[in-house]
C-alpha positions in Angstrom: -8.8 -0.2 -7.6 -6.0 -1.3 -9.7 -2.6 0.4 -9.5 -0.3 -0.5 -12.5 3.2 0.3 -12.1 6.5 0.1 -14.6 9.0 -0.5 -13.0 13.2 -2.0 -13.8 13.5 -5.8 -13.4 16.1 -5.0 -10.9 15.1 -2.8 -8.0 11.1 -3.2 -8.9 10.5 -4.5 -4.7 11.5 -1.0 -3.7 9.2 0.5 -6.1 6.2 -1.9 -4.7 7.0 -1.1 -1.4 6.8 3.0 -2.1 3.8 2.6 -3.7 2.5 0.5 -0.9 4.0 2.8 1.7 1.8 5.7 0.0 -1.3 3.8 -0.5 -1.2 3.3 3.5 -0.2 7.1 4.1 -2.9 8.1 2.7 -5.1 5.9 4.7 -3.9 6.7 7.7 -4.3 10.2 7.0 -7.6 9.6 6.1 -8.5 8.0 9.4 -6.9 11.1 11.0 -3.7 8.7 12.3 -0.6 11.3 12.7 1.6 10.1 10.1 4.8 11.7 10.8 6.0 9.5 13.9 5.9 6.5 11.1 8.7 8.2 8.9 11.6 6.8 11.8 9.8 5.1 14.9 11.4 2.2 15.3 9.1 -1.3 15.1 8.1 -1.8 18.9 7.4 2.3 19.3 5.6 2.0 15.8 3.2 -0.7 16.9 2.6 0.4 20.1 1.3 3.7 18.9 -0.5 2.1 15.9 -2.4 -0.3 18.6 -3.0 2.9 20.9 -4.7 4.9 17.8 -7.3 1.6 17.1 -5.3 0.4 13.9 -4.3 -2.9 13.4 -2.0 -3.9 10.2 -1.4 -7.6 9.5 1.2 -8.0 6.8 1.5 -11.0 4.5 5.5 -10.9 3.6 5.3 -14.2 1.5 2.6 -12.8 -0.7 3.1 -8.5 -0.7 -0.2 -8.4 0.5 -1.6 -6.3 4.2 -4.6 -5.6 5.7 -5.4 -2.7 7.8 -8.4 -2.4 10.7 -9.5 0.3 12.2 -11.3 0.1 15.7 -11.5 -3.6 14.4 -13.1 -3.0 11.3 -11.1 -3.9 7.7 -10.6 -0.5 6.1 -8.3 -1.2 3.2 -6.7 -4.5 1.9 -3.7 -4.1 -0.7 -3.4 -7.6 -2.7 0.0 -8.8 -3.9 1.6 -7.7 -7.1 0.9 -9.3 -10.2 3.7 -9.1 -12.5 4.6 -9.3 -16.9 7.5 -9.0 -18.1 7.6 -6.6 -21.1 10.3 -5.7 -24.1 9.9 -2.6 -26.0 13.0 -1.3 -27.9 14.7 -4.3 -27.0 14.6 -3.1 -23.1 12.6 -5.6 -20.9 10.9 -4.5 -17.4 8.1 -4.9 -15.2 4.3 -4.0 -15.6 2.9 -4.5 -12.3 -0.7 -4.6 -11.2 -1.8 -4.6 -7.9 -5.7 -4.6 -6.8 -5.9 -3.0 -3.5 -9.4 -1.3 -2.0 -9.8 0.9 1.3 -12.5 3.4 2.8 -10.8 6.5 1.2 -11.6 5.2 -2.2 -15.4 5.5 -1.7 -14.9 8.9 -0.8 -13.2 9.7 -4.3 -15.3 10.5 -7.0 -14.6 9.1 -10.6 -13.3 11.2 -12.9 -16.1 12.9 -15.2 -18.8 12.0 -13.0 
C-alpha cells in the first residue's frame, strides 16, 4: 500500500511519525499485542514487553523506515517517505508517499470488490 500524506514544509516529521505510529497500532492490535502500555512505557519497559509478546521492531532512523516480526516472522515493513514539494495558490508544502505492507492488509478487502 501507498499512504500519501500533505503535510506543512515545517513540522511534516511529526506528521510522518503519527502516521507511522498508527500504521504500527494497528498492527499490533491486529496481532492481539495490548497497545495501551506503549502510549507512556518508557524505552527499556517498552522493549522488554515487546520481546516478551514475540515482536521484534528494528527501526531504520537514517532512512524512516522499520520492520516489525512477529514470533520471528516479518509481518509489516513501512519504507521511508518519499517527498515533492508542491505550490498551489502560491503556498508550497509536502506531498508525501510512503509504501509500507503488513499482514493486516491481506485481511482488508478492496473497496467495491
Amino acid at each position: 500500500m501507498i499512504t500519501v500524506l500533505l503535510t506543512e514544509r515545517s513540522g511534516y516529521e511529526s506528521d510522518i511519525l503519527e502516521a507511522r505510529w498508527y500504521w504500527l497500532k494497528d498492527l499490533l492490535i491486529y496481532l492481539g499485542i495490548g497497545v495501551e502500555v506503549l502510549e507512556d512505557a518508557e524505552v527499556p519497559v517498552l522493549v522488554e514487553y515487546l520481546m516478551d509478546e514475540g515482536v521484534e521492531i528494528t527501526d531504520y532512523p537514517s532512512i524512516g523506515a522499520m520492520k516489525v516480526s512477529y514470533d520471528g516472522e516479518v509481518v509489516g515493513e513501512w519504507a521511508g517517505p518519499e517527498m515533492t514539494l508542491k505550490s498551489e495558490n502560491g503556498k508550497l508544502y509536502f506531498e508525501v508517499e510512503i509504501e509500507h505492507w503488513s499482514i493486516l492488509d491481506e485481511e482488508i478487502e478492496p473497496f467495491g470488490d
